[in-house]
GUVEX-38787 format. One record per residue (C-alpha): residue number from 1; residue in one letter; z, x, y. Coordinates in Angstrom, 1 decimal. Example, Ala and Ser with C-alpha at 12.3 -4.5 7.8 and 13.67 -1.06 7.14 Angstrom:
% residues 2
1	a	7.8	12.3	-4.5
2	s	7.1	13.7	-1.1
//
This chain:
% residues 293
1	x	-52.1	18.1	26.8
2	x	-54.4	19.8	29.6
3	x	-57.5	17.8	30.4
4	x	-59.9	17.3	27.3
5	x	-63.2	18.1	28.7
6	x	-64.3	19.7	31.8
7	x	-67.3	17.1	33.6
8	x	-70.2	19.4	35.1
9	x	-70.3	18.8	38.8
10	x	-73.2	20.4	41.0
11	x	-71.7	23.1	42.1
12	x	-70.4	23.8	38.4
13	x	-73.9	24.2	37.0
14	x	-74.8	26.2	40.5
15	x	-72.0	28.7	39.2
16	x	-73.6	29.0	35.6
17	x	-77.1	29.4	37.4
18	x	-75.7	32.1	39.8
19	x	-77.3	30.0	42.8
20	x	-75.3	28.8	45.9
21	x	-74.5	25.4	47.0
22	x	-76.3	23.7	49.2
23	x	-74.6	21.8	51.9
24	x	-76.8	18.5	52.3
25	x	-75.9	16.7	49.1
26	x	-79.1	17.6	46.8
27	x	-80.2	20.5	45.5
28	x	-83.8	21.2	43.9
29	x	-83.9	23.9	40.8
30	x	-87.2	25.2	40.1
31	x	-87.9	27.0	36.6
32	x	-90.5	28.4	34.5
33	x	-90.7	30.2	31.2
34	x	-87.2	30.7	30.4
35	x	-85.5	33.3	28.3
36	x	-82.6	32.2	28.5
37	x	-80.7	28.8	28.5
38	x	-77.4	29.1	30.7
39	x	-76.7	25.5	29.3
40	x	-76.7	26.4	26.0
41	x	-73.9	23.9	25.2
42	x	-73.5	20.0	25.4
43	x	-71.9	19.0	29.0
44	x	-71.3	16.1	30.5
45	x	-72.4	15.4	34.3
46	x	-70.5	14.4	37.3
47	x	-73.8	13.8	38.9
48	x	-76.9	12.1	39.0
49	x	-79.8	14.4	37.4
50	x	-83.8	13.9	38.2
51	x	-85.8	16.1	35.3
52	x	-89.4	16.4	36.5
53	x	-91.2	18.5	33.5
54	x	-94.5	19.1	35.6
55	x	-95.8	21.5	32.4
56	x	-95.1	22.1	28.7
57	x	-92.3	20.3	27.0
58	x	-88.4	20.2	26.4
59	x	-86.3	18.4	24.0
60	x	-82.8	17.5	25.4
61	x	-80.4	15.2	23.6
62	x	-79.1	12.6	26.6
63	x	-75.6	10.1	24.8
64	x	-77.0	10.2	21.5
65	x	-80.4	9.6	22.1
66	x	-82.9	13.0	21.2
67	x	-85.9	13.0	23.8
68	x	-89.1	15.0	24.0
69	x	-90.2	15.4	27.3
70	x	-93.5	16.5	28.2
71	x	-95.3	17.2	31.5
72	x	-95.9	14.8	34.2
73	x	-92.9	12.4	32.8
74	x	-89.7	12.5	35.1
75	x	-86.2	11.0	33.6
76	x	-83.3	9.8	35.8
77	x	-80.3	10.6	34.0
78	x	-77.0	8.5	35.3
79	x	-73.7	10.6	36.0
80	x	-71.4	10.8	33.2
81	x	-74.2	11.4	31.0
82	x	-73.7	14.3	27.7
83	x	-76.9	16.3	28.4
84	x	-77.6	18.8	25.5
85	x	-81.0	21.3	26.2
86	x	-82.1	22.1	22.9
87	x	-85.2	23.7	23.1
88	x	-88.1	24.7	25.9
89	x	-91.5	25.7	25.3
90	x	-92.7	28.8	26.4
91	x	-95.2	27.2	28.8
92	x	-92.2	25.4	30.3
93	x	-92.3	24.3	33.9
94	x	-89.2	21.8	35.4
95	x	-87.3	20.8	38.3
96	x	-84.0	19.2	38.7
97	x	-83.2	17.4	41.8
98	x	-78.8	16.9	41.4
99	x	-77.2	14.6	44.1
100	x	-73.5	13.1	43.5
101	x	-72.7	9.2	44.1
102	x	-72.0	9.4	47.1
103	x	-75.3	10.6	48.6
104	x	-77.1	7.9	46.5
105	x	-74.7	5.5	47.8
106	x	-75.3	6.6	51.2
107	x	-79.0	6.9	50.9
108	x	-80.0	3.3	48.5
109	x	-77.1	1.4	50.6
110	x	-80.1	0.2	52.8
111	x	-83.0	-0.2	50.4
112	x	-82.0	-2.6	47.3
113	x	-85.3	-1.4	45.3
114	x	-84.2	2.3	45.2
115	x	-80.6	1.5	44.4
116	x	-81.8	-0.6	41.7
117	x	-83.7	2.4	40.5
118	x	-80.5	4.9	40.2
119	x	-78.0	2.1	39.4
120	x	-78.6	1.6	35.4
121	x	-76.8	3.5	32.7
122	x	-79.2	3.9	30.6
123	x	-81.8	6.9	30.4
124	x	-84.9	6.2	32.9
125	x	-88.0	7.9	31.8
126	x	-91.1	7.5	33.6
127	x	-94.9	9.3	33.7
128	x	-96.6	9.7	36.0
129	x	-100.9	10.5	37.4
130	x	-101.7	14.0	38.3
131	x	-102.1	12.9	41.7
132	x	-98.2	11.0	41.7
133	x	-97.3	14.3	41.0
134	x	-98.8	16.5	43.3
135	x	-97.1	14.0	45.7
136	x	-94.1	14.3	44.4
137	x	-94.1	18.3	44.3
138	x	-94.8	18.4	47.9
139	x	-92.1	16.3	48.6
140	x	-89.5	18.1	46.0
141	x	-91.0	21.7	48.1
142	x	-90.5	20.2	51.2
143	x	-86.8	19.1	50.7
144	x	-86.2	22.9	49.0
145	x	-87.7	24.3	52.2
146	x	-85.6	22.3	54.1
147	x	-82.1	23.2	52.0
148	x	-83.1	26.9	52.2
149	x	-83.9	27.4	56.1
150	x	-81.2	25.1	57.5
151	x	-79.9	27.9	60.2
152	x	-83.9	27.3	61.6
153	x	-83.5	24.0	62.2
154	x	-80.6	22.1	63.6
155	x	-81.9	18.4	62.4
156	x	-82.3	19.7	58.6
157	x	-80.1	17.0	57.1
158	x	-81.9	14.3	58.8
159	x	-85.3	15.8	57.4
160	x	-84.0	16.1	54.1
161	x	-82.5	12.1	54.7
162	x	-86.0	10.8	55.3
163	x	-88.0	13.2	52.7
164	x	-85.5	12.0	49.5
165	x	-86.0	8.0	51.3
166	x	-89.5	8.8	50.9
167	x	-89.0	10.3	47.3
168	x	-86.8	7.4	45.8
169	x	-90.3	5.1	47.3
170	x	-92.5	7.1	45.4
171	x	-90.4	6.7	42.3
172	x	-90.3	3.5	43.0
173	x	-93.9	2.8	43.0
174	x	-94.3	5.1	40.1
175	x	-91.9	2.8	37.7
176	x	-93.8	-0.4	38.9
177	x	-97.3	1.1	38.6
178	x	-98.0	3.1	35.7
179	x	-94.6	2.1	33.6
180	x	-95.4	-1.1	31.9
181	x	-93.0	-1.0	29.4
182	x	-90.1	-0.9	31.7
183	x	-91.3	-4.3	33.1
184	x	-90.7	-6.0	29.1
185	x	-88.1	-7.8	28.4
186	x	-86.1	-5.8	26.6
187	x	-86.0	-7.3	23.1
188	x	-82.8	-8.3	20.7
189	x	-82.7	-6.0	18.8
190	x	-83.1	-3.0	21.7
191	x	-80.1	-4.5	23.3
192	x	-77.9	-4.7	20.5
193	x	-78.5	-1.1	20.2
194	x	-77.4	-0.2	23.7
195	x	-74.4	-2.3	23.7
196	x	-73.6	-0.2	19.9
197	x	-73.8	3.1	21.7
198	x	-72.1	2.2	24.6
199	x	-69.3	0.9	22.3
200	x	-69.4	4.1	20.4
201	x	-69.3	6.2	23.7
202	x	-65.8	4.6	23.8
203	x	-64.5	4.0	20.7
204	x	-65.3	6.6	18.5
205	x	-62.2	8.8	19.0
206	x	-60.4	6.0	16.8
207	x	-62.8	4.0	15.2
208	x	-65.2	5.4	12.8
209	x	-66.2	2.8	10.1
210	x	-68.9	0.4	10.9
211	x	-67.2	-3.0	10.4
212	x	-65.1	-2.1	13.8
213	x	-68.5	-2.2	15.7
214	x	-70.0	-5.3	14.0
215	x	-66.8	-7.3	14.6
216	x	-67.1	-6.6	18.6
217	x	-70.5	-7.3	18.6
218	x	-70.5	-10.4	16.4
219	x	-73.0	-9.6	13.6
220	x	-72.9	-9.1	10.1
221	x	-72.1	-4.3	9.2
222	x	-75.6	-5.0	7.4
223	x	-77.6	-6.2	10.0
224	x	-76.2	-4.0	12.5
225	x	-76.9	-1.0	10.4
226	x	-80.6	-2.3	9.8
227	x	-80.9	-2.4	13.7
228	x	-79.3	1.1	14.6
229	x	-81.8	2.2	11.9
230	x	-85.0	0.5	12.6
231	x	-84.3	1.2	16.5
232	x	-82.8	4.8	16.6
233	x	-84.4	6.2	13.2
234	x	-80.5	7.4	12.5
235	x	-77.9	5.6	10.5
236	x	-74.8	4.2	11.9
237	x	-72.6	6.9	10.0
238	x	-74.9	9.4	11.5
239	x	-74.3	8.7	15.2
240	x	-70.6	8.1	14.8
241	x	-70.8	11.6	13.2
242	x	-73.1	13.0	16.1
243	x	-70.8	11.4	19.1
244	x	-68.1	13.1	17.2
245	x	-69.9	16.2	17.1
246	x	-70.8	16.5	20.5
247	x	-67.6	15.1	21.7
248	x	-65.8	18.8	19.8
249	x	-68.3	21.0	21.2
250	x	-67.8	19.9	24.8
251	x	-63.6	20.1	24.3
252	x	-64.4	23.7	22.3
253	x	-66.4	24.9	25.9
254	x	-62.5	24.0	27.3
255	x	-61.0	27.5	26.4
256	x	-57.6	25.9	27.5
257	x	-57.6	23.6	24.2
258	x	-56.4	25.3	21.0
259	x	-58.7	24.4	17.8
260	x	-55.7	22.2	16.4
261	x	-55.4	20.3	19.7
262	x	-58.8	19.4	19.8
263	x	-58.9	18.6	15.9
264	x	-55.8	15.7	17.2
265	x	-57.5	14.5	20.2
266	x	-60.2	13.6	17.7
267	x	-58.0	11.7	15.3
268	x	-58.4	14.1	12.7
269	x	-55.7	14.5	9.9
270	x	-55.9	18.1	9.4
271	x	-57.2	20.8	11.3
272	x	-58.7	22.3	8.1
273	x	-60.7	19.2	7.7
274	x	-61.9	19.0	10.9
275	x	-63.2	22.6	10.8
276	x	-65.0	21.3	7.3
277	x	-66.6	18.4	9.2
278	x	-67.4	20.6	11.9
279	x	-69.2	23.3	9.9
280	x	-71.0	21.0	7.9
281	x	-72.5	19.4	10.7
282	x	-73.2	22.1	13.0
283	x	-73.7	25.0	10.6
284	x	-70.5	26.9	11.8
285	x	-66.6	27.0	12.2
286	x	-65.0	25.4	15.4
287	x	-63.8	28.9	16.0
288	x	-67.2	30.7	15.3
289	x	-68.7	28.3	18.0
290	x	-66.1	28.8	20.5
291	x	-66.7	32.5	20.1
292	x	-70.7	32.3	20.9
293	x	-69.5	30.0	24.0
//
């Protein structure tokens, strides 16, 4: 079977946004009052993602989890990540700053703090003053500058080396500072609910009753449903159904896959009743969606 899903890597979503790659390692998108979203679909990223909204709002599905972010917050979204962008404001304003592993690797290796501040899987969403953002604008300007006029000067890299150093400090200062809630401990009931999804990011091809989940995590099915509900505000039946979801339109985006394949890879009996489960979730045929792709 050819590969299942197709992983986003920078220079993928360059392609979709018609811009060129940038040799350093990072690369700063700046957008405003969009018309049109070339990421229409869910994706999963081969990269790490920094989403600075500096004015209106967006709401963006990251794993399973639906977000509304709104200006001056900035979330650091791990690699291998499904990012969904569902909806913008028309007053939007946001930049994404993509790097791969490598250049974090190579640019946290000597700073413990900042590599400490890209290394967790989960979504990290901080806000921040007016005045942390205008320094982090200037900074995000500065490293764009320094991407874009590279034949100018012979040393860009190592400018664009110290200005990210000096970025990942700032964010640094930013999570300690004005982020109290990142500093609690995060409670029971919070970490079951991680260690649920992260389960469920791995199982749910195969396993789609609740009983499986509550058996690896060593709880009763009726108090781990009463935590995925009092934590999430979704049932467990819901998110297996949502990571399903998601999980079909990214292999549907794969024009490679036939709709049958796809209905297999997802443990489905029937192609017919995976189309019914499809449409009934996300208000179309598999083949209809395929077609707006």
């Amino acid at each position: 079977m050819p590969d299942k899903i197709h992983n986003y890597t920078i220079k993928d979503i360059l392609r979709l946004l018609e811009y060129d790659f940038q040799e350093s390692g990072i690369y700063i998108d700046n957008r405003s009052g969009l018309d049109y979203n070339p990421l229409k679909h869910p994706y999963r990223n081969n990269n790490f993602t920094i989403l600075f909204v500096t004015n209106g709002s967006i709401d963006v599905q990251l794993n399973l989890i639906e977000y509304h972010l709104q200006a001056s917050s900035i979330t650091i979204i791990p690699p291998q990540s499904v990012i969904y962008f569902k909806d913008f404001s028309s007053d939007i304003h946001f930049i994404t700053l993509s790097f791969d592993k490598k250049f974090a690797i190579e640019h946290t290796q000597h700073e413990k703090s900042s590599f400490t501040l890209l290394a967790p899987q989960s979504i990290n969403k901080l806000l921040m003053t007016s005045e942390q953002q205008t320094t982090l604008l200037s900074l995000c300007t500065l490293i764009h500058q320094k991407n874009t006029q590279k034949e100018y000067f012979d040393s860009y890299k190592d400018a664009i080396n110290h200005l990210f150093a000096l970025f990942l400090l700032e964010l640094m200062h930013i999570s300690h500072a004005n982020n109290k809630a990142l500093k609690k401990k995060v409670t029971r009931k919070e970490n079951l609910t991680i260690s649920f999804i992260e389960l469920l990011q791995q199982h749910f091809r195969t396993e789609k009753f609740i009983r499986f989940y509550a058996d690896q995590l060593y709880v009763s099915e009726s108090y781990l449903a009463k935590v995925i509900k009092e934590v999430t505000g979704k049932t467990m039946g819901e998110l297996i159904d949502h990571a399903i979801i998601i999980e079909a339109q990214l292999l549907l985006a794969n024009s490679t896959l036939s709709i049958a394949e796809i209905a297999d890879s997802l443990q489905f009996n029937t192609t017919s009743f995976f189309g019914k489960f499809f449409k009934r979730n996300v208000g179309c045929s598999p083949r209809a969606y395929r077609k707006q792709l």
